[in-house]
N, C-alpha and C positions, 0 to 999 in steps of 0.2 A: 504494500500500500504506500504509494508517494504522494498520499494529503489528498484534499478536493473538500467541496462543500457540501454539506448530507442538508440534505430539508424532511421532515415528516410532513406528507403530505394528505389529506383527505378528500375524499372523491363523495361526491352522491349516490355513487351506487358501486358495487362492487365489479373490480376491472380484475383483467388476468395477466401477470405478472411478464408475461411473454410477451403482450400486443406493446406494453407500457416501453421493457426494454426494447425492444425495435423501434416505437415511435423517436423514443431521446438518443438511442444509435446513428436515427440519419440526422438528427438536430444537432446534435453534440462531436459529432464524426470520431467519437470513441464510444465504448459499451460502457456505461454507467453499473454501479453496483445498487441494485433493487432488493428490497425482502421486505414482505410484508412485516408491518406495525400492529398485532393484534386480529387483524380480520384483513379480506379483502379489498376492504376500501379504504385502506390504509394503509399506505406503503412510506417506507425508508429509504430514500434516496441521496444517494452520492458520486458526484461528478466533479473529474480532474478539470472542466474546461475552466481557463485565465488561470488557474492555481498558482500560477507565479506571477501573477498581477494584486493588488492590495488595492485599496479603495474602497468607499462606497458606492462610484460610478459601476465601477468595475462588479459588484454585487448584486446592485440593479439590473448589468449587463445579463449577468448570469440565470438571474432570477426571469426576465425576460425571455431568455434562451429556454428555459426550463418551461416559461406558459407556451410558448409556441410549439414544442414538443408536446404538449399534455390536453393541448387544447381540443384535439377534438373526443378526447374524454373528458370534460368541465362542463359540459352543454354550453348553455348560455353565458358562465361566469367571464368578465373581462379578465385584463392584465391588472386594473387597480384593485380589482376584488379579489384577483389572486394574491394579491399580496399580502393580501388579510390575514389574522389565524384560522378564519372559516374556511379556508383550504392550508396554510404554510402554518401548520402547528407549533414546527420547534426550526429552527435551521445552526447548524454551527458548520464551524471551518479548521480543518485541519491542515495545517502548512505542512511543507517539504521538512523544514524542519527537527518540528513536532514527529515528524515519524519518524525520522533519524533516528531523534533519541528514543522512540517506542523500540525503535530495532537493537538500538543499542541496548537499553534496559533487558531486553527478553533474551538477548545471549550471555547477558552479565549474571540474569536469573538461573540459566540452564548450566551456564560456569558453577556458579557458585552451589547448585543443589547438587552436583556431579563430585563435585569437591566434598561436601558435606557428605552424601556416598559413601565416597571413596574411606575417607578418615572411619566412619562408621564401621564398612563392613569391615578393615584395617582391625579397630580394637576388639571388636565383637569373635571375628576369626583367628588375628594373632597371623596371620598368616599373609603376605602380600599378593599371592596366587586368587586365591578369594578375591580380594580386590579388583585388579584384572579382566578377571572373568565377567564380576556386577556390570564394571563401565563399558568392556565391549557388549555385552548384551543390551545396556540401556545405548548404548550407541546407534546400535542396528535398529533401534526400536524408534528412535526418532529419526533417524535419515529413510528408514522403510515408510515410516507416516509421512515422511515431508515429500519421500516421491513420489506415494500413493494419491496426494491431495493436491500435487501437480499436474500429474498427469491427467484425473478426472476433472478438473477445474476447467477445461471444455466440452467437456463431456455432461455432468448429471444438470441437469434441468434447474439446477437450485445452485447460488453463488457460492464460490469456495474463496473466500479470501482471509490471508494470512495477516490475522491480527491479533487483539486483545484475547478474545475466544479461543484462538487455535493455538496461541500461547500458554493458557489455563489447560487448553486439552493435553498440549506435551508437557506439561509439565507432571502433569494427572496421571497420564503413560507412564511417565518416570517412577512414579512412588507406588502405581499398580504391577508395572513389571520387576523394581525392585524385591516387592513383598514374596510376586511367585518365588523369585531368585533364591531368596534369604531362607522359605522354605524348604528348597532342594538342597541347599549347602547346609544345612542346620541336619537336616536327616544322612548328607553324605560325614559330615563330622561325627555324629552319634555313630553310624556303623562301621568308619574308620577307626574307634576305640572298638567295638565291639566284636570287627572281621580282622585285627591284627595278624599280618602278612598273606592276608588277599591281596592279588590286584587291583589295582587302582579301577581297572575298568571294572572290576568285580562290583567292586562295591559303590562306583557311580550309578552303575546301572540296576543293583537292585534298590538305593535310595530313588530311583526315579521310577521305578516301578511301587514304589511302598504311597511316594506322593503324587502320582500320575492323577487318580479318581478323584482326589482332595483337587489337584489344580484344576481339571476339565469342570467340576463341576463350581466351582468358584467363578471358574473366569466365564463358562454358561452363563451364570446368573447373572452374572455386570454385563453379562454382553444383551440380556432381553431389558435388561432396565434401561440401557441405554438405545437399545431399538425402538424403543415405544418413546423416548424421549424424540428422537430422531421421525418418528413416524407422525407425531401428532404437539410437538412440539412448537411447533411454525419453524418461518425462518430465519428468525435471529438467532436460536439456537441450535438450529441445523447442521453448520455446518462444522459447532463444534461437539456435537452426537456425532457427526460423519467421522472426524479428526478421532471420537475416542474407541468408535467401534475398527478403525483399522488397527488404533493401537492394544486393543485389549485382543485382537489376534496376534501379535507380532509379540505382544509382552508371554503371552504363553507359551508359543514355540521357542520364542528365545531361552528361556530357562529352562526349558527341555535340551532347544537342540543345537542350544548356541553357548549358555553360558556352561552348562554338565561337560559335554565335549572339550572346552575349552581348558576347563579344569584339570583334565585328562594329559593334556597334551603339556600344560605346565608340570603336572605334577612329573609326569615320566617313573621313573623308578623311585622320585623319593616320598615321602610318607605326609602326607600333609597334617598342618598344623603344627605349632611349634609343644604344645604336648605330647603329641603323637612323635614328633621328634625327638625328643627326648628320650621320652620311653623306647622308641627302638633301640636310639645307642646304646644305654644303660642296660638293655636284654643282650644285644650284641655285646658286649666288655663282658656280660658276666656267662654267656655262656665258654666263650676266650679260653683255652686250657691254660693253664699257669704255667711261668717258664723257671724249668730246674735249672741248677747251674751244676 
């Protein structure tokens, strides 16, 4: 999003969101970003045209620009009466700016909860393998949602745009695919004391077999609460139901097949955890035969 100016606008009868974006596409000679306001006749609109122009002339301009596009959905209402609240509810203005820093704030966010993470799963495991594995998985989990939400963003029938929303959604991703994560490493720790000198793979893959049924069905149930958000929700909230339903796929497979595996491949022959470390030396020294002289 690089700024423009949103008006809420109301109509006399209910318009379809489709006829609306085509009318201000050939008026504005870019696609405007639309979502209904509560109902049909009530739509949320936002357009880049003059956005780097300032003024009140310049406001007027746009506001102008906008009744000539709308007009032959207003019947009778002129350009003074559109100017009114009886159609222009709310209007604001977001500069080039102001979005800079939204952009900048929402990587400083995704820095810093990655960080906060990272140190967590750190003390919690003792282990820096653990670690590792958390932030490649939450990695994959938001660069899979940022392409999935690109890609469809001309495609579904309803606006995908990367904002305030789709920043709450990844971040949402982040602390829901963490949780799967922390489950699977919590049950591969427990049977790493328990299966001493099993395989590493041994015992990944029966901790993810023990939490398989606990994850699918956890992450089912966020996935229908968030579909029915997404289905009957409107579309302010849309498109950050869209944003969570890819990630609550992505955050499930990842702690299956992304971070367990990964874990695997660090660990190699040595024992994880820095308990479980110990304890093998001290079993290796003491089975050691003693040396005669």
């Amino acid at each position: 999003f690089s700024g423009g100016r949103s008006y809420i606008v109301r109509f006399d009868a209910p318009q379809e969101q489709a006829k609306l974006t085509e009318a201000l596409e050939k008026t504005f000679g870019s696609t405007p970003v639309i979502k209904t306001y509560g109902s049909n006749s009530k739509y949320d609109i936002t357009t880049d045209y003059l956005i780097n122009q300032e003024g009140i002339a310049t406001d007027v301009q746009v506001r102008n620009k906008l009744y000539e596009g709308l007009k032959p959905f207003l019947g009778s209402a002129t350009a003074e009466e559109f100017g009114t609240t009886r159609y222009i509810e709310q209007t604001k203005k977001v500069d080039p700016t102001i979005s800079d820093d939204l952009q900048k704030g929402a990587l400083w966010a995704t820095f810093w909860s990655i960080l906060v993470i990272t140190l967590y799963i750190f003390i919690r495991f003792r282990d820096w393998r653990y670690s590792v594995g958390t932030i490649v998985a939450l990695l994959h989990d938001v660069l899979v949602t940022l392409i999935v939400f690109s890609f469809f963003k001309n495609i579904v029938p309803f606006p995908l745009e990367i904002d305030q929303h789709f920043i709450a959604a990844i971040l949402t991703v982040i602390g829901f695919s963490m949780n799967d994560t922390v489950i699977v490493y919590d049950r591969i720790r427990e049977d790493s004391r328990l299966m001493k000198g099993e395989a590493t793979t041994t015992i990944v893959n029966r901790a993810i077999n023990q939490t398989l049924s606990r994850t699918v069905m956890t992450s089912f149930t966020v996935f229908l609460t968030i579909l029915i958000l997404f289905l009957v929700g409107g579309e302010v909230t849309r498109g950050f139901a869209f944003a969570m339903l890819i990630g609550v796929i992505t955050g499930t497979y990842s702690s299956i097949f992304v971070a367990a595996p990964l874990l695997v491949d660090l660990a190699r022959n040595r024992p994880l955890g820095k308990a479980d470390a110990n304890a093998t030396i001290a079993k290796t020294e003491k089975t050691q035969p003693a040396l005669t002289k």
